[in-house]
C-alpha atoms as one frame of an Amber mdcrd trajectory, in Angstrom:
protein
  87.271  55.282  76.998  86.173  52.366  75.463  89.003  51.564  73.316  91.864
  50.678  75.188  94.474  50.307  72.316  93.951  54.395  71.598  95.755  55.290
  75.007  99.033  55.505  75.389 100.763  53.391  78.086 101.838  54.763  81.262
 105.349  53.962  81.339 105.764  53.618  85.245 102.640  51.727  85.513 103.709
  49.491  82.485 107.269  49.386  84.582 104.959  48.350  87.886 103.422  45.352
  85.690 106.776  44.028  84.899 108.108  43.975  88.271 105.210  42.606  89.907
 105.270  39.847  87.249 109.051  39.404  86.875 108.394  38.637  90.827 105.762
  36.351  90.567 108.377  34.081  88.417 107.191  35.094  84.053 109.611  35.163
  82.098 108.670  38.421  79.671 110.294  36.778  77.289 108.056  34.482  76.908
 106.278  35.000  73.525 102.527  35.299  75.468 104.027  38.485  78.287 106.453
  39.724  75.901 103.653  43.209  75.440 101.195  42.124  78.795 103.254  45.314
  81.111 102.016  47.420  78.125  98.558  45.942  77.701  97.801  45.585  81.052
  98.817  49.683  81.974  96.289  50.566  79.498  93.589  48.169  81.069  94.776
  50.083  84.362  94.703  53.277  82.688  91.110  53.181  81.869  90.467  53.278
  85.356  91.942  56.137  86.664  90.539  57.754  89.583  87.449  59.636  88.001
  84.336  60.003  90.296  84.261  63.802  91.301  80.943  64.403  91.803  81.050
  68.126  90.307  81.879  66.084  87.066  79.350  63.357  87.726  76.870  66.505
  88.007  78.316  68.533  85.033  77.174  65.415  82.760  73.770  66.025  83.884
  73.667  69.866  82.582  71.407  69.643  80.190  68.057  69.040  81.455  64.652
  70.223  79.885  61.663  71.269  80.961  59.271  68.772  81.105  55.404  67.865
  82.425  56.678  64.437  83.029  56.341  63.260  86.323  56.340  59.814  86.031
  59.085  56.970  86.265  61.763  57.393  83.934  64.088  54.275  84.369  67.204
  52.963  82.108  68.697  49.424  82.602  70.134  47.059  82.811  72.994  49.255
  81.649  76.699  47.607  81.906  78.780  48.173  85.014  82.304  47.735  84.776
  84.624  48.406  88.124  87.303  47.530  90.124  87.337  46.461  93.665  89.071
  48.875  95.320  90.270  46.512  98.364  91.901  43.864  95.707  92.127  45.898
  92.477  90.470  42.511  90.898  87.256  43.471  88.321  83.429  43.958  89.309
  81.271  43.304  86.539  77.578  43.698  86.559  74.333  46.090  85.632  72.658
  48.816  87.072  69.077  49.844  86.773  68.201  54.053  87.562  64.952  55.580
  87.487  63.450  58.916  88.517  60.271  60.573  88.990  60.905  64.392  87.540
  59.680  67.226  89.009  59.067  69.016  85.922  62.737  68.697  84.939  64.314
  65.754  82.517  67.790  64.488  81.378  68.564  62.916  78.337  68.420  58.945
  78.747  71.832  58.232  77.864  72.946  60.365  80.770  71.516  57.808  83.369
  74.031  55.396  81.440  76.595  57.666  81.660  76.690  58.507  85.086  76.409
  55.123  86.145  79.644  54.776  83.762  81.525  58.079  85.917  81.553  56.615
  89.204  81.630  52.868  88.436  85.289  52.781  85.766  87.238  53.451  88.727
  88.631  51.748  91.973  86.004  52.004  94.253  83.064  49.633  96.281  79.862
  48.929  94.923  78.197  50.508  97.703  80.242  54.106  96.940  78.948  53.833
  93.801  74.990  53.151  94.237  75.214  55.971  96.775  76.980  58.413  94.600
  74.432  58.030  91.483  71.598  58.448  93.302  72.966  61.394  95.359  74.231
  63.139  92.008  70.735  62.930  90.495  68.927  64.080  93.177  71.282  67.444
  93.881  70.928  67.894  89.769  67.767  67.280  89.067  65.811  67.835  92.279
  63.379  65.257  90.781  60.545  63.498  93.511  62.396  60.673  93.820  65.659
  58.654  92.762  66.165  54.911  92.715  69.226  53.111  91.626  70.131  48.994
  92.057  73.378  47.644  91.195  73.808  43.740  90.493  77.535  42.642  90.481
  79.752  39.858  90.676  83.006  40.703  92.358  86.244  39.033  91.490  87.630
  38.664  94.791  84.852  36.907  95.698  85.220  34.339  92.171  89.060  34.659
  91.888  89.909  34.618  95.463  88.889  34.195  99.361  85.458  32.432  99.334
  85.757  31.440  95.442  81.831  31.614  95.131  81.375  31.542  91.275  78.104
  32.051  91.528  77.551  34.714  93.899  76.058  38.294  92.651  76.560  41.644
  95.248  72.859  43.774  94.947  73.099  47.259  96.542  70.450  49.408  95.938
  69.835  53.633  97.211  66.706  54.706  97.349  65.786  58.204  98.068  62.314
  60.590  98.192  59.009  59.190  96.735  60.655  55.588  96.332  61.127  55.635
 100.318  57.450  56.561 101.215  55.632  55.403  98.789  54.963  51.532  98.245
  53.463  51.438  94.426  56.780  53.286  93.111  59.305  51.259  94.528  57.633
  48.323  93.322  56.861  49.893  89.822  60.134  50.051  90.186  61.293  46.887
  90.567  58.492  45.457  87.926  60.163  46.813  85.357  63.880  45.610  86.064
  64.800  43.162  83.728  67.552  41.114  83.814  70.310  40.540  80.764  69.437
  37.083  78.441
């Protein structure tokens, strides 16, 4: 759901929004809050709890048949989040690859998984896990490896207030454990966002 201004708002979280800042001391009537309950319960909206991995596994259906069995990586691909210990955003990019076993998914899936488990309230680590564990059970490919890069805004907005400081989690699972020359093929070809 990319476009936040085609949900509808969620009257009882829109409600919520208005208490919480009607305690903090706003005034909504102040010309600036007058519409933030509303705009701010579709931001909250778009993250509704989401990361079932049946679902993560039914957008990797369609896979094809394929002699391939080399790495097949996607990334930096956007990561967009929320921290699940102080609902504050996680912003970031993740980089998956596989080795196939004779079986391939369309690239934009990689993005699109990584999309499932991430727009939710969750912990980076949850989500590195959950990608890679999702591609192995659907593709049953030689090896999965997935790195997340993310800058957390409890750590920027709160606590510590380290502007600077980026969160790296990585899962690595079959040939990328065992085998030296992937996992660094692997990281060779992650390249970071200009």
């Amino acid at each position: 759901m990319s476009d936040n201004l085609a949900l509808e708002p969620n009257l009882v979280i829109q409600e919520a929004v208005a208490t919480i800042l009607t305690e903090l001391g706003y005034d909504l009537g102040d010309q600036h809050l007058k519409r933030t309950p509303e705009r701010f319960a579709r931001v909250l909206q778009q993250f509704a709890a989401n990361g079932s991995i049946d679902e993560g596994e039914r957008l990797l259906e369609v896979v094809f048949d394929d002699e391939h069995n080399s790495l097949v990586m996607v990334g930096p691909t956007r990561v967009t989040s929320m921290c699940a210990h102080h609902m504050l955003p996680v912003t970031g990019y993740a980089w998956v690859g596989y080795i196939p076993d004779g079986r391939v998914v369309g690239l934009s899936k990689l993005a699109r998984i990584v999309d499932h488990f991430a727009r939710q309230f969750t912990v980076q680590e949850r989500v590195t896990q959950l990608i890679a564990n999702t591609l192995m059970n659907a593709l049953d490919p030689k090896g999965v490896m997935v790195v997340i890069e993310a800058e957390h805004g409890c750590m920027t907005a709160r606590g510590v207030r380290e502007p600077y400081a980026l969160t790296a989690t990585s899962a690595v699972r079959g040939v990328f454990l065992h085998e030296k020359e992937a996992k660094e093929e692997f990281l060779a070809l992650m390249r970071r966002p200009k």
